[in-house]
Residue, then its C-alpha position, 0 to 999 in steps of 0.5 A: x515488521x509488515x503482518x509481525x508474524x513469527x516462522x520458528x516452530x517452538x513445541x509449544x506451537x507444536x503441540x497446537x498444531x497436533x490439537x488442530x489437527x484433531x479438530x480436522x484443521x489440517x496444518x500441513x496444508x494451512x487454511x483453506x484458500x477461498x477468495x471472499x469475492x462478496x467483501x472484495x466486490x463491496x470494497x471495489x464498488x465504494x472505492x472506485x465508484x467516485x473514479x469512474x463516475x467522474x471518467x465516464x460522466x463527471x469530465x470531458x476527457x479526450x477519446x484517446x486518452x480515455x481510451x488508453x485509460x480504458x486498456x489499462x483498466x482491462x488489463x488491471x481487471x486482469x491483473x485482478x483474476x490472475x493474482x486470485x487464481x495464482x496466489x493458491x498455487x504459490x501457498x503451496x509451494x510457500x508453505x512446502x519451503x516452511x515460510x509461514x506464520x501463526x496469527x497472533x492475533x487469534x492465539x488460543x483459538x484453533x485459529x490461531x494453531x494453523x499455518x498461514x503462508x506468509x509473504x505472499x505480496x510477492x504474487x501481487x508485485x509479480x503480476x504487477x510488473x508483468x500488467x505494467x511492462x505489458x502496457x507499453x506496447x498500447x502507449x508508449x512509443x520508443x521516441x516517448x518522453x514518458x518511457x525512461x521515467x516509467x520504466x525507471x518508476x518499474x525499477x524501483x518497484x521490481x528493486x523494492x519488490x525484491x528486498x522486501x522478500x530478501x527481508x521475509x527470508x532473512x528477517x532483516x534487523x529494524x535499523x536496517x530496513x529503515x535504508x532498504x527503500x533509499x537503494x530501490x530509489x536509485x532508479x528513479x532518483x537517476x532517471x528523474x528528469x522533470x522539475x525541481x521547482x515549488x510554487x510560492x504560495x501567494x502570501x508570500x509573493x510579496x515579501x519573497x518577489x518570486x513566484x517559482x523557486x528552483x530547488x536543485x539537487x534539494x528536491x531530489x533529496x526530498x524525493x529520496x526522502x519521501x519514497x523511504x517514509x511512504x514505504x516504512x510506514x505502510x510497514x509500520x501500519x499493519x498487524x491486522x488482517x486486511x490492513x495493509x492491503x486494505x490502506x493501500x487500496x484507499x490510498x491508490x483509489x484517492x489517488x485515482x480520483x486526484x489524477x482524473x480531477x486534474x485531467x478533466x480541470x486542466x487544459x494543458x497537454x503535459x500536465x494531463x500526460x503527468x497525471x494520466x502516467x499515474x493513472x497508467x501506474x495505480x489502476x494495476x496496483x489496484x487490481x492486483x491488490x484486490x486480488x491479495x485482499x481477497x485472501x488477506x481479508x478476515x479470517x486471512x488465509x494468507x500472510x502479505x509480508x514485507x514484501x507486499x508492504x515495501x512494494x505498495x509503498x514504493x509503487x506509491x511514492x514513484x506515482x506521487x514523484x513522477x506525477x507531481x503532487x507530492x504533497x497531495x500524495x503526504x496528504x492522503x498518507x495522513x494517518x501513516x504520518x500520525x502512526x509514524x509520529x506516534x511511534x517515534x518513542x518506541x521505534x527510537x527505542x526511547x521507551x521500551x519497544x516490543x518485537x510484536x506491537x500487537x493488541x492483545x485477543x481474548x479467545x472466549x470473547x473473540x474480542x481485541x484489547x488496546x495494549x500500552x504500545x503507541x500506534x494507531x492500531x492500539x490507540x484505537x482500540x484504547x479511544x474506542x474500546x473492544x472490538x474484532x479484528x475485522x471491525x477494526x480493520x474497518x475503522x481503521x480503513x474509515x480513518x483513512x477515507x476521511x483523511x483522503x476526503x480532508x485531504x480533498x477538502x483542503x486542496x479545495x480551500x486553499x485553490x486560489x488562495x494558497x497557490 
């Protein structure tokens, strides 16, 4: 599904590329690559402004553990610039293989006529893998503990990284991308090694008499099913520009605060080293993320694809597996589950389900319109009325920030009580 773009060329969309090309928009060349560094940097400061204040000044985080997050934040910022000035040289070479989209969402418009490049999260996912191999030699030992797990976490990543761009190429059916991300988790799944137990919440310390319970082979289910939803419905959230990335960053940018809390609250040397992993795993997503947004932001220039979405998803789950908090991890995808839940009916195929579950735009206005399909773009449209694609973008992003603050919220009530 990811930016639920079409490739085929009908006459139709022939013809609107011949009228483009009069108005000086040239389609063979698609739009003009220019980063929006301005919108980048205002999404970066409000993001991960909370981070670094707790970082820097909020906690007492031990030098050398600073100091590590400190090389891994350098080489996101890295990650950061090589993904911008890569991401125009791979444009070229997409569309010269004819992988490019019309956006839907601008159709009449002359901006709706241009070719788009598509799947170009293929970059993100690339300089990703490259920032987070290359850490090892500042952290990682070959005795360490944490080295299996991290590269097992990397493989997963790489598999997931390559089956979204096997399903841009080959438009994979529904049903079978549901079990795409079930094959990338192997890796992970094999190489877990850390524990298989919950804690009881402490109403029910009495009736049950135990406070740990050993799940088994059951949480290594719950494992496998927790990284195909996180990377399904990133997938299923979209259609929008900026969107997928964009909900991405927020996530990952919450997650960022979660690991940083925990390091600077907790007083055990294992469980920081869990927490510091994540952190060691999110900053590059971070980075090279931002770096995609900056040509996938309103108007995009670039198409994300399937490829960006099952590999943000996928980075995602092995970051709340390896560090253990998986149910923070639901928490922050709330917005993802009530767009999942939603759409149950159409993506079960009990109500009709149409290929492309888009709003309608109107090309005088610029405006777009809520359409009958059941997900969250559409019922936001619906609940709130006519709005642009960036303003809604921005709400939808809103949306997700106050579900990783409620998520925040409740961990703060429930500390003590629940668990």
């Amino acid at each position: 599904m990811g930016d639920l773009r079409r490739r085929s060329i009908s006459s139709t969309a022939k013809s609107a590329i011949a009228e483009a090309s009069q108005r000086n928009l040239s389609s063979d060349e698609g739009p003009r690559i220019e980063p929006k560094y301005k919108q980048i940097l205002a999404i970066g400061l409000i993001c991960l402004c909370p981070y670094l204040y707790m970082l820097f000044y909020h906690y007492d985080v031990e030098d050398e553990l600073r100091e590590s997050i400190l090389i891994n934040m350098v080489m996101s910022i890295g990650a950061f610039f090589a993904t911008t000035f890569i991401i125009p040289v791979a444009s070229k070479y997409v569309l010269r293989r004819n992988m490019f989209g019309y956006d839907i969402n601008k159709k009449g418009s002359p901006q709706g006529s241009i070719k788009v490049p598509e799947s170009l999260g293929l970059v993100t996912g690339i300089v990703y893998l490259v920032v987070a191999i290359l850490f090892q030699l500042f952290n990682f030992t070959s005795d360490s503990i944490w080295l299996v797990e991290y590269n097992a976490a990397l493989g997963s990543i790489c598999f997931m990284l390559f089956l979204g761009f096997v399903d841009d190429v080959l438009d994979i059916p529904w049903r079978v991308k549901l079990f795409l991300p079930s094959i990338a988790a192997l890796p992970l799944l094999m190489a877990y090694a850390g524990h298989t137990t919950i804690l009881i919440p402490k109403p029910l310390h009495s009736y049950l008499g135990i406070t740990v319970l050993d799940l088994g082979w059951i949480y290594k289910l719950y494992m496998f099913f927790l990284a195909v939803f996180c990377t399904n419905s990133i997938n299923i959230h979209a259609g929008i520009n900026g969107l997928e990335v964009g909900q991405t960053i927020v996530i990952s940018s919450a997650i960022l605060i979660h690991n940083i809390m925990q390091i600077g609250l907790s007083s055990k040397d294992d469980y920081k080293q869990a927490h510091a992993f994540s952190i060691y795993l999110i900053q590059p997503l971070i980075g090279a993320s931002l770096g995609l947004l900056a040509y996938n932001w309103y108007p995009s220039s670039v198409f994300v694809g399937d490829t960006f979405t099952y590999f943000a998803g996928m980075a995602l789950a092995v970051v709340g597996i390896l560090g253990h908090f998986s149910e923070t991890l639901l928490l922050f995808f709330l917005p993802q589950v009530l767009n999942f839940l939603y759409s149950c009916p159409q993506l079960f195929k009990l109500v009709p389900c149409p290929r492309h579950r888009l709003p309608s735009y109107d090309p005088q206005t610029g405006l777009l319109t809520g359409s009958k399909d059941m997900n969250l773009v559409n019922l936001f449209l619906r609940l709130f009325g006519r709005c642009s694609e960036a303003s809604l973008c921005v709400k939808l992003l809103a949306f997700q920030a106050l579900a990783c603050a409620f998520c925040f919220g409740l961990r703060s009530v429930m500390a003590g009580w629940y668990k």
